[in-house]
Structure formats: C-alpha cells, structure tokens
C-alpha positions, 0 to 999 in steps of 0.5 A, a space after each residue: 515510507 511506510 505509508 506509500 509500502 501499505 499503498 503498494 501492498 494493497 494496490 499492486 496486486 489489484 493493479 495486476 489482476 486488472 491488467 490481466 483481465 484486460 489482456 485476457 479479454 482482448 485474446 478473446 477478442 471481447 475487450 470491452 470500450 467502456 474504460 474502467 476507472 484508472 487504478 494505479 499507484 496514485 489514483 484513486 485517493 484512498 478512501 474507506 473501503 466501506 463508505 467511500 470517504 475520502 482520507 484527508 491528510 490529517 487522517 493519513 498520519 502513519 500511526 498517529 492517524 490510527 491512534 487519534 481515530 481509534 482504529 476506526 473511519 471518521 465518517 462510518 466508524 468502521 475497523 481499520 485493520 492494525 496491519 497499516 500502523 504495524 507495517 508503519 512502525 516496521 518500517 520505521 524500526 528497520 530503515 532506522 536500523 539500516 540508517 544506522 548499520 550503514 552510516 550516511 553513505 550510498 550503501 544506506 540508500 540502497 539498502 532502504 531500498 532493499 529493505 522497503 522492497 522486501 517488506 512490501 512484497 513479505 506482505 504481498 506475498 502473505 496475502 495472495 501468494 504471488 510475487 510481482 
C-alpha cells in the first residue's frame, strides 16, 4: 500500500494543477485541441524523472527495490530520494499497528483507510500546502 500512497502523493497534486490549467483556458476561451498526454493515477507507468526509464516491477518492490539499487536509477544512476522506502516502512508500521489495536474486524478496514488517507494527504500537504 505503501507504494500506490507515494503514487498518489506525487501525482495527485500534478493531476489537479493539470486540470486546473485546463479549466482556466477554456474561461478564456483558448483551450487548445492538442490533448496532452493522460496523467492519472495509472498512466504513465512510472519511470525515472531524469531519463525516463520505465520501472520494471522488480524495480518497484517497496523498500527492498531502494535498497537492492542503492537508492539510485538502474539506467542513469541518478538519486532516488529516501522519502518512497520511508513513506513505505510508515505505512507498514502503522496498518500493522491498526491491524492489531482492532483485530480482524470492519473496524481495521476502516481504520486502514483512515490511516492511508491521513498519510497521503500529511505529505501532500507538506509538499505544496494544499489539501485535495
């Protein structure tokens, strides 16, 4: 989970300025025909933010990924900040702490939820300062 909470962190907010500048060129009147390339959730795969090398899946291991390649990108050696394996081990630490407050119950459900929800939007927040 914690892996798809840095997806979201990181692409939430790129989602919603993109949206914005969309609906500000059509009040102007100026919206363009040319579509830009979805971004969303899902698409596109992730990827290196410097060369663009697609992240295999063994690559996207939450924390063992980081530590097998050293913090770096397999193709260009560039930094992979420690923020993803840390968001990865807080979520772990805290749905295994929920998991067992609540017991196997509907209660732990919802309180996973809670819990995922709260961290993604702490680090959103930390970030850009605007909550979605």
């Amino acid at each position: 989970m914690g892996s798809f909470l840095n997806v979201v962190i990181h692409r939430l907010p790129k989602m919603m300025e993109q949206q914005w500048r969309r609906d500000c060129q059509e009040l102007n009147g100026n919206l363009s025909e040319q579509e830009l390339e979805p971004y969303t959730l899902s698409r596109p795969a992730s990827h290196c933010p410097k060369c663009g090398h697609k992240i295999r899946p063994w690559e996207n291991i939450p924390i063992l990924s980081w530590l097998a390649l050293k913090g770096r990108c397999s193709q260009c050696n560039t930094s992979i900040s420690p923020r993803y394996p840390i968001i990865e081990a807080v979520t772990a630490i805290l749905s295994l702490t929920v998991a067992l407050h609540f017991g196997f119950t509907w209660a732990t459900l919802a309180a996973l939820f809670l819990t995922w929800a709260l961290i993604a939007l702490s680090v959103i927040d930390f970030d850009v300062q605007l909550l979605p």
